[in-house]
C-alpha positions as CSV (number, residue, x, y, z in Angstrom):
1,X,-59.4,256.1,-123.8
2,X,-63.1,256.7,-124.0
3,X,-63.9,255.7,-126.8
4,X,-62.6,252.4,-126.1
5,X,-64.6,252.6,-123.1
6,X,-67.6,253.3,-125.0
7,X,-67.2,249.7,-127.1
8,X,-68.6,247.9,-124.4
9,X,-71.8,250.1,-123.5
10,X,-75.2,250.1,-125.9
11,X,-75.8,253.6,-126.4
12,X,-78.4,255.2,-128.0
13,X,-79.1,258.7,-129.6
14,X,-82.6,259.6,-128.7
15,X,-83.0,262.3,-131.3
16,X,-83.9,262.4,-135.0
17,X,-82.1,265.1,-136.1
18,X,-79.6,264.2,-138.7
19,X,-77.3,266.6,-138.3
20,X,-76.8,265.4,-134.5
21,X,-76.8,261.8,-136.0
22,X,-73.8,263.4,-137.8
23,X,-72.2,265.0,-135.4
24,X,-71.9,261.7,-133.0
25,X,-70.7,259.7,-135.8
26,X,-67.7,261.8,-136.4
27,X,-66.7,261.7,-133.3
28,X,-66.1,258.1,-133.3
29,X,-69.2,256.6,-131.3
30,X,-71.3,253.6,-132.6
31,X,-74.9,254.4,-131.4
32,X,-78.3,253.4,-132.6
33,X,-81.2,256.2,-133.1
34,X,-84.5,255.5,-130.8
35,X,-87.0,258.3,-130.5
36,X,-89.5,258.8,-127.9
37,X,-92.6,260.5,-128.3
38,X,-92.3,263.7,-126.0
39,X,-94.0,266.6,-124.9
40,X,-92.0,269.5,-125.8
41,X,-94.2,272.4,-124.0
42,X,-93.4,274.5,-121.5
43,X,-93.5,277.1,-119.3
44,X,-93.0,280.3,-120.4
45,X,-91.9,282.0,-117.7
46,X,-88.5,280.0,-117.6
47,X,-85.5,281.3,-118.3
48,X,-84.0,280.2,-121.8
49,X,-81.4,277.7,-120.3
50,X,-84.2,276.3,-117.8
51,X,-86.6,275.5,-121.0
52,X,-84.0,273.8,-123.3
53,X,-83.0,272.2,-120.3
54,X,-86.7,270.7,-119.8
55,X,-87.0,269.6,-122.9
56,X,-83.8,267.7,-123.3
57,X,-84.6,266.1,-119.9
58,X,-88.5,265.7,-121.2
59,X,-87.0,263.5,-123.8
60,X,-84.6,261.4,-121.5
61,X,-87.7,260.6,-119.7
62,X,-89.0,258.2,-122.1
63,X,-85.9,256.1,-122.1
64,X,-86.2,255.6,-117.9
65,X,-86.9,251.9,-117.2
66,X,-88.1,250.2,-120.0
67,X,-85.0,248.1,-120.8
68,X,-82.5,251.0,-121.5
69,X,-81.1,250.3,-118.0
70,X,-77.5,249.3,-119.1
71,X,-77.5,251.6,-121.7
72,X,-76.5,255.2,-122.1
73,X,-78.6,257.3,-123.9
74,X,-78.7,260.7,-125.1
75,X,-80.9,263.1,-125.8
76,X,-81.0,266.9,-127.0
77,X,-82.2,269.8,-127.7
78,X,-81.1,273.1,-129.6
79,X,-82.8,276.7,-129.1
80,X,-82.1,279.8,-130.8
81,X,-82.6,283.1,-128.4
82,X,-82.9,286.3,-130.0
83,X,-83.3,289.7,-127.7
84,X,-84.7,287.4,-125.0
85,X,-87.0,286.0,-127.5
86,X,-87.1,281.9,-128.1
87,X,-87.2,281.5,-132.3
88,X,-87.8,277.7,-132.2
89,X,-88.7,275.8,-135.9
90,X,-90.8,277.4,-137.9
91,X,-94.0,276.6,-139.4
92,X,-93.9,277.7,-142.4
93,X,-92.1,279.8,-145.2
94,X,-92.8,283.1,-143.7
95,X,-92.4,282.4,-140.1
96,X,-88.9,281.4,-141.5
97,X,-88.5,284.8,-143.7
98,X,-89.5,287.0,-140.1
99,X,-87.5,285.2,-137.7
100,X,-84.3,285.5,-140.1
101,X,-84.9,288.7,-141.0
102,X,-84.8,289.3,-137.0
103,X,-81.8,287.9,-136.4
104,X,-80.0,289.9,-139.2
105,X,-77.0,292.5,-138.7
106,X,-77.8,291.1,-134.6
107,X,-75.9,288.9,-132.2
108,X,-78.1,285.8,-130.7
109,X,-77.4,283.0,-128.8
110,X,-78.2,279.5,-129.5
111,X,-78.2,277.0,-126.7
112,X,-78.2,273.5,-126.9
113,X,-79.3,271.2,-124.0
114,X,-77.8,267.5,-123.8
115,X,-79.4,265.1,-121.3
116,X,-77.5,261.9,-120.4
117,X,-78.7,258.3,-118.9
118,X,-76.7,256.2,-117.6
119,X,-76.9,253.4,-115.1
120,X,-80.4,255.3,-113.7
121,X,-78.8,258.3,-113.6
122,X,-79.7,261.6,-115.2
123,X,-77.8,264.6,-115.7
124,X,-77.6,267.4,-117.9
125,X,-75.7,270.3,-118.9
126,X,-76.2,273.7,-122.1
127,X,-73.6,274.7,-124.0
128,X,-74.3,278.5,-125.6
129,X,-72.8,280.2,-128.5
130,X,-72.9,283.7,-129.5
131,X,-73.6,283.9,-133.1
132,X,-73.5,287.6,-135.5
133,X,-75.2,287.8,-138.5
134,X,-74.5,290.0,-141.4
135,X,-77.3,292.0,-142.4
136,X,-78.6,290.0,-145.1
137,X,-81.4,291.3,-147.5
138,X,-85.2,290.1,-148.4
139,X,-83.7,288.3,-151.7
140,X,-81.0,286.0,-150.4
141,X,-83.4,285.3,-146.7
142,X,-85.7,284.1,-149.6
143,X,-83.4,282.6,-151.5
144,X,-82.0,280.7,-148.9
145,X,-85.8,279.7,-147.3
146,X,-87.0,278.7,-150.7
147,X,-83.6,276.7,-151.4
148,X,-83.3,275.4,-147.8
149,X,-86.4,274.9,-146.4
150,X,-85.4,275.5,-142.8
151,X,-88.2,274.4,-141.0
152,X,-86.6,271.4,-139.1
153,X,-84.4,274.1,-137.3
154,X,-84.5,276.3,-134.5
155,X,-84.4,279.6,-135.3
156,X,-85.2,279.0,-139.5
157,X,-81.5,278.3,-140.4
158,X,-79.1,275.9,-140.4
159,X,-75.1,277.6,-139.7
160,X,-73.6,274.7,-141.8
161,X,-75.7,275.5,-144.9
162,X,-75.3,278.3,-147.5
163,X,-76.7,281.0,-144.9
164,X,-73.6,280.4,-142.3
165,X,-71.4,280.6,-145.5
166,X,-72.4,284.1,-146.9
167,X,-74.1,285.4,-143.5
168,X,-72.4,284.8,-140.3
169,X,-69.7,287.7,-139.3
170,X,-68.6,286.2,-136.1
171,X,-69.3,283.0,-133.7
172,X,-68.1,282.6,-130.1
173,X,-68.1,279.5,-129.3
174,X,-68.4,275.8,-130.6
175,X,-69.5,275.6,-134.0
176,X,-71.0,272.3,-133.6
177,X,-73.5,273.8,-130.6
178,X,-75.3,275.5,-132.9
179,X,-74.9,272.5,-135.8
180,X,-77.2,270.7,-132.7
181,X,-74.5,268.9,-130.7
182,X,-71.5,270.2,-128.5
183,X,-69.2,267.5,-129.4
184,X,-66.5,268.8,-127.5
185,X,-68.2,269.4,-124.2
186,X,-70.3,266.2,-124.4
187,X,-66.9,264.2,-125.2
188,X,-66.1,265.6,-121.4
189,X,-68.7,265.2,-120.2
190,X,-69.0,261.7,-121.0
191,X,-65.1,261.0,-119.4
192,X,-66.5,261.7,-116.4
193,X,-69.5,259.5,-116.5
194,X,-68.2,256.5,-118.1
């Protein structure tokens, strides 16, 4: 079994989200959390897939060398598209009140990118889900951004939180993808690596 496989191997979760923190927990994995300073720019003219990629790999880069060569380590990186539009965090309370009052009565995607290191080799791989929001009105978007300050999270909400309670109609796909980590997929993933 993997995870018995995994008892032997240091690995570490290069991401400081605690929701993805979370997320590997429950799925049975002891890990420790190291974060490397990255650069998370890029180039616009990539396609969404191509720039969540790049920054999940961006991340990995920091762990190459440096001691982390026995290790496997893991890196992410979630993205919210809207109409072709990237809604990453937002800055403040009413970047958050636009960019959900985009995404309501719509369908988006979110995307999360997952890097892996292991043994000096990198590879990667994005999961996408299809979310549908209700149309939601100005008072509960503002309820929920003064209640839930979303600015840690692509797209100004998290689907766990009250907002995926009262205001998703429909998700294809893995819950946990948008949550920040496709457990299931990365738990396949993994089999094949390790």
């Amino acid at each position: 079994m993997l995870l018995d496989r995994l008892k032997n191997i240091r690995i570490v979760l290069g991401s400081q989200s605690p929701r993805r923190k979370e997320l590997l927990a429950k799925m049975g994995v002891s890990f420790e959390v190291i974060v490397k300073e990255t650069d998370e720019a890029f180039d616009v003219t990539l396609s969404p897939e191509d720039i969540v990629t790049h920054i999940a790999m961006n991340k990995l880069a920091g762990f190459v060398g440096g001691g982390f060569e026995s290790a496997l380590v893991i890196t992410a990186d979630t993205i919210v598209v809207n109409d072709g539009v990237i809604l990453n965090k937002p800055g403040n309370d009413a970047e958050a009140m636009a960019m959900l009052t985009a995404l309501q009565g719509k369908t988006h995607q979110v995307m999360t990118a997952v890097g892996i290191l292991y043994k000096g080799e990198k590879q990667s791989f994005v999961e996408t889900t299809t979310v549908t929001f209700e149309a939601l009105d100005l008072a509960e978007i503002g309820y929920y951004v003064e209640n839930f300050k979303p600015m840690d999270k692509a797209g100004a909400y998290g689907i766990q939180e009250w907002i995926g309670l009262v205001g998703v109609e429909k998700i294809i796909g893995a819950f946990e993808n948008v949550v920040g980590l496709p457990t299931a997929r990365l738990y396949k993933e993994l089999k094949k690596i390790v």
